[in-house]
Steps between C-alpha positions, in 0.01 A plus 500: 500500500795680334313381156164664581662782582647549203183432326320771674753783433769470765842523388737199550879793418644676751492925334729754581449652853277174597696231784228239394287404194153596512431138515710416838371810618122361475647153646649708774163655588306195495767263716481780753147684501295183387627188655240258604557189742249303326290510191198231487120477581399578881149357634283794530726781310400653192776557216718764667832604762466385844745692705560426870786468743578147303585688138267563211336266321332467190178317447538394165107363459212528761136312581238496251233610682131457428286770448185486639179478297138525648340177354387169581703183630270189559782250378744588790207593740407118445857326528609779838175422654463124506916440528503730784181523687428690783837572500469738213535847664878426629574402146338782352589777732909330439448535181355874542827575692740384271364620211490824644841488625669393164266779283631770752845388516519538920574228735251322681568180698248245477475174656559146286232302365518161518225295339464116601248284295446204302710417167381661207237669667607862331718678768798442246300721267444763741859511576628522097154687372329684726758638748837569278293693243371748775811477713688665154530192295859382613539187722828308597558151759637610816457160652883369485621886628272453774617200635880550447552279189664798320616887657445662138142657453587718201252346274197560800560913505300581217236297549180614738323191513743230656329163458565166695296222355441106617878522636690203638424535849740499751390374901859587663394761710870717445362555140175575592555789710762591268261562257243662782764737479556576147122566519520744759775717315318482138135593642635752740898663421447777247890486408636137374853392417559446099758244439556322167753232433887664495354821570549753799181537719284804521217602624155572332128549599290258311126510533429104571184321564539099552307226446453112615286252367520164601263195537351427808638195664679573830826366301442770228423742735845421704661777229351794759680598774398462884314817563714615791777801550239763332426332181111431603384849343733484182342257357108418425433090448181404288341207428353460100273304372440381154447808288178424287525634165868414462528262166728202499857592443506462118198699443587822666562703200175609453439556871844731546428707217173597742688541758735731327248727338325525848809617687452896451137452645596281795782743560239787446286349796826416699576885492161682516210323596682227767512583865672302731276383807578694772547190725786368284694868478846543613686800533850371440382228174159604397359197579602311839568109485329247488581079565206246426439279745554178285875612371537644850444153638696309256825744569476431862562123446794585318640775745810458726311461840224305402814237343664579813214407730432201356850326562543637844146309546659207369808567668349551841181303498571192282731290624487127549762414735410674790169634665255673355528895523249780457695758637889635504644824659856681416662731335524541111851355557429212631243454222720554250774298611168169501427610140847493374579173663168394365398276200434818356846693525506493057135709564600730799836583316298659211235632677744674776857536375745597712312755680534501869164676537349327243271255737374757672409745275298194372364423822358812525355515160305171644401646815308775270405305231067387459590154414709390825346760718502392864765219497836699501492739811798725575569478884736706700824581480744183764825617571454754233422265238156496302315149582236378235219223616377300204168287493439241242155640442323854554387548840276757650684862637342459827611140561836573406680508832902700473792349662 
């Protein structure tokens, strides 16, 4: 600093009458008056000073940002409409939202999109082609932040588009609502903490949009979390299907370099001629969620209660030794205390921890859930404690009969 100083003019001797050298008086200025916590990239902040109650930072390089261009777009009209089908307007109106966000520089929250589908169908391209270059052109991998495999997410600020793609999938159901959670503060928490490897934390406000793609068996789809604790309206859950005018990997070239010089017309549409369906608006993300039925289904056999119901059926109803059962009353204690003394214990232990109120909280996610409606019934409260009466198969409300 001291040499470009010098280069510009300042003077490096102390003169008569001076305490400090031109040069250290310059140095002076700037270690006092123009300090900055951090200097880097910040998703959604164009090349500036951010000053807030955290420090000043400076944004060193910002999102390149499309300009829109009235024209025509029939390549990615093509691949969006037969990838996504009539699914189309929540990916269209996301995209809308985002791209507005990023070219205005304010904060918007916006639910996830995760995209389910068969291998090599095109979602990958979406993710990489479509979305990053209208999201500002920057993506990063969240996916081992997000599930606690490292604390540091320095290299994930100054990217908008955070991309999780055909991850190793993880069924333990502590990780999975771990990353439910990571969800719900990127898609919704305007301020994030910034911390990068031997560095202090700080705080920042990076404009974030995430993406999932993943293929469509249930033991792909196993990476999303259960949708429980508020995370059912952050994220939006498609199903895509084989996108038709999508070459084979190694002859893309030609078929990018459409894609690319169609962008400023797709994001000219996107911007001015696009309207989101009134059905589908939502105050809060633009666009409210949406689940397809299929994935819907296929996370449901992979949720906590649904793996919990079926060993406290086999548990309860099963057993060879002793006379067959089709229906048990007691308290979630006494049901826990079967299940951990259980051929299962290895299952339960995973699936319920060490939480005391762990069984019933799981319980009662059964008694509401569409799949075991009608065979766990919460009874009244004996000698102040909560009785539960389980039948091995639905029965009808009005034959149900309390104790």
């Amino acid at each position: 600093v001291k040499r470009e100083l010098r280069k510009i003019g300042y003077r490096n001797r102390v003169q008569d009458g001076e305490n400090i050298s031109q040069v250290d008086e310059k140095l002076s200025e700037i270690h006092l008056e123009r300090d900055v916590k951090f200097a880097g990239a910040v998703a959604g902040h164009k090349v500036g000073m951010i000053e807030d109650k955290s420090g000043r930072i400076l944004v060193t390089n910002g999102p390149e940002i499309i300009e829109p261009v009235k024209g025509s777009w029939p390549t990615i009209e093509e691949y969006m409409t037969s990838l996504f089908g009539d699914q189309i307007d929540y990916v269209l109106g996301w995209l809308q939202v985002r791209y507005n966000a990023v070219a205005s520089g304010d904060f918007v929250p916006s639910w996830a999109l995760a995209i389910a589908g068969q291998k090599g169908n095109g979602k990958s391209f979406f993710q990489h082609h479509i979305a990053t270059p209208i999201l500002g052109g920057r993506e990063a991998l969240p996916y081992r932040y997000m599930t606690g495999g490292t604390a540091f997410n320095a290299d994930l600020i100054g990217a908008e588009h955070l991309v999780i793609e055909d991850e190793t999938s993880s069924t333990d159901i502590r990780s999975r609502r771990n990353f439910g959670e990571k969800i719900k503060s990127i898609v919704a928490n305007q301020t994030q903490s910034l911390h990068g490897k031997n560095k202090n934390a700080l705080t920042v406000r990076p404009l974030w949009s995430l993406t999932v793609t993943l293929n469509e068996e249930p033991e792909n789809i196993a990476i999303l979390p259960p949708l429980i604790d508020g995370l059912a309206d952050k994220i939006t859950m498609l199903k895509s299907h084989k996108a038709t005018n999508l070459p084979a990997q190694e002859d893309r070239e030609e078929f990018l370099a459409k894609v690319n010089a169609e962008m400023p017309a797709f994001v000219y549409y996107l911007v001015n001629e696009y309207v989101i369906p009134e059905d589908i608006r939502d105050a809060r993300f633009g666009v409210r969620a949406y689940h397809h039925p299929d994935v819907l289904e296929a996370l449901g056999e992979l949720s906590a209660e649904v793996k919990f119901d079926s060993i406290v059926r086999a548990v309860l109803f099963k057993k060879l030794d002793q006379p067959y059962m089709t229906d048990w009353t007691g308290s979630a204690t006494e049901l826990e205390h079967k299940l951990r003394e259980s051929a299962f214990a290895s299952e339960i232990r995973i699936l319920m921890g060490n939480h005391a109120a762990a069984c019933g909280t799981l319980l009662g996610r059964l008694d509401k859930n569409y799949a075991t409606r009608n065979r766990y019934f919460k009874l009244r409260l004996l000698d102040g404690i909560q009785q539960w009466r389980i039948h091995e198969k639905p029965v009808k409300q009005e034959d149900h009969i309390p104790v």
